[in-house]
MOPAC internal coordinates of N, CA, C and O (Angstrom, degrees):
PM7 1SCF
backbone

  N    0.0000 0     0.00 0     0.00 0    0    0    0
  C    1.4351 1     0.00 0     0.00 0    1    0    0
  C    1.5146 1   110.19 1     0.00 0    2    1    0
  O    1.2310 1   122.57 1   -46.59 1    3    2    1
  N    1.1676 1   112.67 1   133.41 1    3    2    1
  C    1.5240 1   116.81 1   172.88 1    5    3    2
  C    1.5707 1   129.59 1   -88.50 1    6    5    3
  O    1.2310 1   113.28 1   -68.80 1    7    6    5
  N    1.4045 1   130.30 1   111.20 1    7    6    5
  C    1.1006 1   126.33 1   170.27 1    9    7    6
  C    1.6876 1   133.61 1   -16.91 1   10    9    7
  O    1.2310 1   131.45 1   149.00 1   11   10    9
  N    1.8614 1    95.50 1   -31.00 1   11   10    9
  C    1.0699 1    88.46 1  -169.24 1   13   11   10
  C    1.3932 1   144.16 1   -82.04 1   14   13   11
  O    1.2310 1   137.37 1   159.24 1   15   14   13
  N    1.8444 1    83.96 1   -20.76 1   15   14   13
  C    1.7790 1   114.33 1   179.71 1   17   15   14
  C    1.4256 1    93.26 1   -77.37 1   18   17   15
  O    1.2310 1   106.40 1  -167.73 1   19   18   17
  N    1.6029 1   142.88 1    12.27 1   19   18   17
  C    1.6348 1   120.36 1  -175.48 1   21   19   18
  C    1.8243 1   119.88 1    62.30 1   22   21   19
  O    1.2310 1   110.70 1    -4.02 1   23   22   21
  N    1.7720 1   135.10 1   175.98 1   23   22   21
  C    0.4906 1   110.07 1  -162.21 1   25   23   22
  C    1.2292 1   133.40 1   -88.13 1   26   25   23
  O    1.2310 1   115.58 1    27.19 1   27   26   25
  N    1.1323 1   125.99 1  -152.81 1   27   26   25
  C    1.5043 1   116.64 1  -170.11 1   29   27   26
  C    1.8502 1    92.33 1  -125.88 1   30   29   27
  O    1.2310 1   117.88 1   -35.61 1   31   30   29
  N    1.3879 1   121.65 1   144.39 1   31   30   29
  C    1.3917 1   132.53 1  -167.47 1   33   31   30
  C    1.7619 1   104.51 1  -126.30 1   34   33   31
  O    1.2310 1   130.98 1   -37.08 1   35   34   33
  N    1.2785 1    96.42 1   142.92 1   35   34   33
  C    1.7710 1    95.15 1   165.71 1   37   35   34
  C    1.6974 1   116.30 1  -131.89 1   38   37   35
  O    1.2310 1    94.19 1   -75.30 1   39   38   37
  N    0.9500 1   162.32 1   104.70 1   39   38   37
  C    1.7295 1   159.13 1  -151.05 1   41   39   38
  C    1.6413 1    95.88 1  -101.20 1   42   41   39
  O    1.2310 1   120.37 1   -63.58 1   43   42   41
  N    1.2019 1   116.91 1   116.42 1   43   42   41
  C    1.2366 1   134.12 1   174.97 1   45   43   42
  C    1.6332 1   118.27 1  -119.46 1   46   45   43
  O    1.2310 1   125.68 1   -57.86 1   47   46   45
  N    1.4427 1   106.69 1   122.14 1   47   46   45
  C    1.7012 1   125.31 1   176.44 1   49   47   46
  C    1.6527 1   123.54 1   -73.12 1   50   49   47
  O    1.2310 1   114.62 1   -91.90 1   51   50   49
  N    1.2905 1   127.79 1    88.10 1   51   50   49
  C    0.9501 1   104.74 1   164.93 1   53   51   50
  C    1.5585 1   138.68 1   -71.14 1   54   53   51
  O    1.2310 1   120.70 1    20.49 1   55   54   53
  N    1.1396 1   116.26 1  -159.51 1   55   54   53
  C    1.7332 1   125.82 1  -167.60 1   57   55   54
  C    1.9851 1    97.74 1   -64.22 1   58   57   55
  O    1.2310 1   132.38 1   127.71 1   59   58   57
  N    1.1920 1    93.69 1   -52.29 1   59   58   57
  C    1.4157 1   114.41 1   172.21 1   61   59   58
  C    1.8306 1   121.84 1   -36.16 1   62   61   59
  O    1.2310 1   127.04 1   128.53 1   63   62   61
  N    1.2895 1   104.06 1   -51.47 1   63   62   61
  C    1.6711 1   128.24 1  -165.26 1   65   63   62
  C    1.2981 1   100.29 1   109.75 1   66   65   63
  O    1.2310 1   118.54 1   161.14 1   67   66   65
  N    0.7618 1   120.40 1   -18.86 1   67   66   65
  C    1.9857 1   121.92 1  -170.36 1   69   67   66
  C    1.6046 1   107.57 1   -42.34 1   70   69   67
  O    1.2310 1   108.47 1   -49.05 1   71   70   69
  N    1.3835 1   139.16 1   130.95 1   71   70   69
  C    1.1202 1   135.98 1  -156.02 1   73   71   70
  C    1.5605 1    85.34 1  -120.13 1   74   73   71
  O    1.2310 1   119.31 1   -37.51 1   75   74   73
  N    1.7558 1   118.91 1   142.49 1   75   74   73
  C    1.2690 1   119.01 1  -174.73 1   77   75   74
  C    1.0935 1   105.26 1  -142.07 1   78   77   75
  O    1.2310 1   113.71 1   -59.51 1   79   78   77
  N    1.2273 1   129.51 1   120.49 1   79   78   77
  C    1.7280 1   122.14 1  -174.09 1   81   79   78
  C    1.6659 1   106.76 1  -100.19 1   82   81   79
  O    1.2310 1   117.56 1   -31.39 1   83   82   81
  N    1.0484 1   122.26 1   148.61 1   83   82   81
  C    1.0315 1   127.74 1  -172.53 1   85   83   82
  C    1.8871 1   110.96 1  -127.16 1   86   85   83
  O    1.2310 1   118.67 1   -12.22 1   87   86   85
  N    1.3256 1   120.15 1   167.78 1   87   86   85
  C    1.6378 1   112.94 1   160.04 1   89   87   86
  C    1.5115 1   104.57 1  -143.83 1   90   89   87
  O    1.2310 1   126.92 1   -45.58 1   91   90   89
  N    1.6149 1   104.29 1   134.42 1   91   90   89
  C    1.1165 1   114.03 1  -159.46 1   93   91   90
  C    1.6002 1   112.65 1   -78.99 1   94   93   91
  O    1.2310 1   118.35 1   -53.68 1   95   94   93
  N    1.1494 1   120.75 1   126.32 1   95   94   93
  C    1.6627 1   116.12 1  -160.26 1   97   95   94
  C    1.9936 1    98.52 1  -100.05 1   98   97   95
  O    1.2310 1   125.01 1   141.82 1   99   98   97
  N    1.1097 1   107.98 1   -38.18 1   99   98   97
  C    2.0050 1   100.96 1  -171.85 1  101   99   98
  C    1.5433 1    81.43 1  -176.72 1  102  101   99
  O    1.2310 1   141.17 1    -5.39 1  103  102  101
  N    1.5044 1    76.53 1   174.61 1  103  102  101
  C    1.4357 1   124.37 1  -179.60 1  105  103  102
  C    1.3839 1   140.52 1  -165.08 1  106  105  103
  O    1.2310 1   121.24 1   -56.48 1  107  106  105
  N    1.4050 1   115.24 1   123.52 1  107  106  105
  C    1.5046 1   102.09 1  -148.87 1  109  107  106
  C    2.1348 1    90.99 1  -127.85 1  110  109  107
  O    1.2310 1   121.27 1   -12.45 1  111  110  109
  N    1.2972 1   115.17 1   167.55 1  111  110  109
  C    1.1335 1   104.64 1   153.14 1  113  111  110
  C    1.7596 1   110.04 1  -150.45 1  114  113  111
  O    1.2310 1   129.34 1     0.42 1  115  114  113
  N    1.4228 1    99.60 1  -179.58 1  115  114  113
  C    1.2776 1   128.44 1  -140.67 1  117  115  114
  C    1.3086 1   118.50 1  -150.16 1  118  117  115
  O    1.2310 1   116.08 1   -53.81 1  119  118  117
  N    1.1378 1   125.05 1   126.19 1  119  118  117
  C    2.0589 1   126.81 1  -158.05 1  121  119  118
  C    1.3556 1    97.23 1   -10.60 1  122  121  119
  O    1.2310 1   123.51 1  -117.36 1  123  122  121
  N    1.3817 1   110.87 1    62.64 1  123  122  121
  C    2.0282 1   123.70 1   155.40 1  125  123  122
  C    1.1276 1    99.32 1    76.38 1  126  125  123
  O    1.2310 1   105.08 1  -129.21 1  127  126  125
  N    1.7602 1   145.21 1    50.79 1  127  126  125
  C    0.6618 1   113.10 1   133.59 1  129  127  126
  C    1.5338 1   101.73 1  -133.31 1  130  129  127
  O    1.2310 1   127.57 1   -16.03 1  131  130  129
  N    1.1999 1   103.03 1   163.97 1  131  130  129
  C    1.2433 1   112.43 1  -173.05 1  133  131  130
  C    1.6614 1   122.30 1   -97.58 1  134  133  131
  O    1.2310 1   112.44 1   -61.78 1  135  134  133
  N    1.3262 1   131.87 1   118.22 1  135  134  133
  C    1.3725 1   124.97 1  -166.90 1  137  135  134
  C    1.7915 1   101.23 1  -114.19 1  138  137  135
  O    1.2310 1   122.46 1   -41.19 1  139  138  137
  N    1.6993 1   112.88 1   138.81 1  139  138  137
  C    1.5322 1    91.01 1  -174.51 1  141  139  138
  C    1.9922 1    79.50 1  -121.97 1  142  141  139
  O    1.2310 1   127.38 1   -23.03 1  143  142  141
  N    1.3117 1   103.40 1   156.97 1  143  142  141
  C    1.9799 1   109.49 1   162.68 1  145  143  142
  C    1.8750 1   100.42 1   -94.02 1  146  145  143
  O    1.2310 1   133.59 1   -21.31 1  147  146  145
  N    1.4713 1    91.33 1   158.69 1  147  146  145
  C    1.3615 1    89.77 1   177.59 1  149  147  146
  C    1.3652 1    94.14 1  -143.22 1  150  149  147
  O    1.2310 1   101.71 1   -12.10 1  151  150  149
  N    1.2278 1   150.98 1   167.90 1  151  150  149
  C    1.6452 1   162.12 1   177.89 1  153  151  150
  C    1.3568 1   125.18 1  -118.41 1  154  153  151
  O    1.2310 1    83.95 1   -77.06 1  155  154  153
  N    1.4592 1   171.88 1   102.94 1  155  154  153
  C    1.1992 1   160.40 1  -117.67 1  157  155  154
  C    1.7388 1    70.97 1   -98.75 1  158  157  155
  O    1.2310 1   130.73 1   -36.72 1  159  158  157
  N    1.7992 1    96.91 1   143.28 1  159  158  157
  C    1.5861 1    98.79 1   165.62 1  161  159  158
  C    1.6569 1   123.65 1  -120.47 1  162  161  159
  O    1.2310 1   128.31 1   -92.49 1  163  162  161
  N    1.6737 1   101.60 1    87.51 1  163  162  161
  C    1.6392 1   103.83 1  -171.01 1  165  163  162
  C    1.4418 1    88.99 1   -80.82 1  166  165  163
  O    1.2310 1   133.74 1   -32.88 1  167  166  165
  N    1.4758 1    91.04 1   147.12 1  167  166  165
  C    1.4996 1   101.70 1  -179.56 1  169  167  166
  C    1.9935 1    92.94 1  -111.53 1  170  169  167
  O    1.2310 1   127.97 1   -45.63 1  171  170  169
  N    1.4360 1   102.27 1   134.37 1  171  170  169
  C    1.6017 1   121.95 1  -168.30 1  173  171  170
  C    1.3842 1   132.93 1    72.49 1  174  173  171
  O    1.2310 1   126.68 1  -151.48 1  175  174  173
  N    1.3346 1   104.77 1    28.52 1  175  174  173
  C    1.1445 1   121.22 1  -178.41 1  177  175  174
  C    2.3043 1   110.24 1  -137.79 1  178  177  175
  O    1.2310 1   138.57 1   -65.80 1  179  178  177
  N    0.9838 1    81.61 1   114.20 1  179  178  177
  C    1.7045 1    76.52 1   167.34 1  181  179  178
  C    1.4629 1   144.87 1   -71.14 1  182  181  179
  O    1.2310 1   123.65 1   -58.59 1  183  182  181
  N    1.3158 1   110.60 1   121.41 1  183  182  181
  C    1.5411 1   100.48 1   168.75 1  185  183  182
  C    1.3804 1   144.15 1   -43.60 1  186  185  183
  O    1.2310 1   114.62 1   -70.59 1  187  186  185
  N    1.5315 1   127.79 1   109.41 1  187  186  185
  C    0.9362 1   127.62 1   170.69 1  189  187  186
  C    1.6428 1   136.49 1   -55.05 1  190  189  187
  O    1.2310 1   124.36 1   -77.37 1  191  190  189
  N    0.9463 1   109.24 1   102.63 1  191  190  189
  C    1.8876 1   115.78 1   178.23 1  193  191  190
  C    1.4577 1   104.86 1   -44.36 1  194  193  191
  O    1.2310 1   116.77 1   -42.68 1  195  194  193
  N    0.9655 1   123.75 1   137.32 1  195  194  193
  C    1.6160 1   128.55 1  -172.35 1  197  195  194
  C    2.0355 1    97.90 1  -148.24 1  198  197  195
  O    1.2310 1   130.50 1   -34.17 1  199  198  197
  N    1.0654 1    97.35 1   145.83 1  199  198  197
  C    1.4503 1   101.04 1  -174.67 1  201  199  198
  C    1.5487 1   101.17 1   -98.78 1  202  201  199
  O    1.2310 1   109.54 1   -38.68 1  203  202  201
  N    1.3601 1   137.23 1   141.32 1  203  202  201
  C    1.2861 1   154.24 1   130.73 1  205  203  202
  C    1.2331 1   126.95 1   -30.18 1  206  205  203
  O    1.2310 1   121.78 1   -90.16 1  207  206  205
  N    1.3657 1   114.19 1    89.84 1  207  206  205
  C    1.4935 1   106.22 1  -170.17 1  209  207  206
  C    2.1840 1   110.27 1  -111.32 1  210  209  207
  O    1.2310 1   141.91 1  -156.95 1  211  210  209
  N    1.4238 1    75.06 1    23.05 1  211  210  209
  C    1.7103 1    96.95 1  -173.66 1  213  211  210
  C    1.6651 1   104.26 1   -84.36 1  214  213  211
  O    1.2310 1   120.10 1   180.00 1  215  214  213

């Protein structure tokens, strides 16, 4: 993905109908499979820093 086009988005349906947009942050893989992160994407609202306690 290129920096330059900005980020990249995915809109996902749940069971509900509820429409959820997401922005796709990485993707890494691992003996073939592939795992991607995604972030809920509110627009005007900031992300909260959260510590890793994993």
């Amino acid at each position: 993905m290129s920096e330059a086009y900005g980020p990249d988005f995915i809109t996902i349906v749940d069971d509900d109908g509820n429409e959820i947009e997401l922005e796709y942050v990485d993707a890494l893989e691992h003996e073939g499979v592939t795992y991607t992160a995604f972030f809920p994407a509110v627009e005007g609202v900031p992300m909260k820093r959260v510590r890793n306690t994993v």
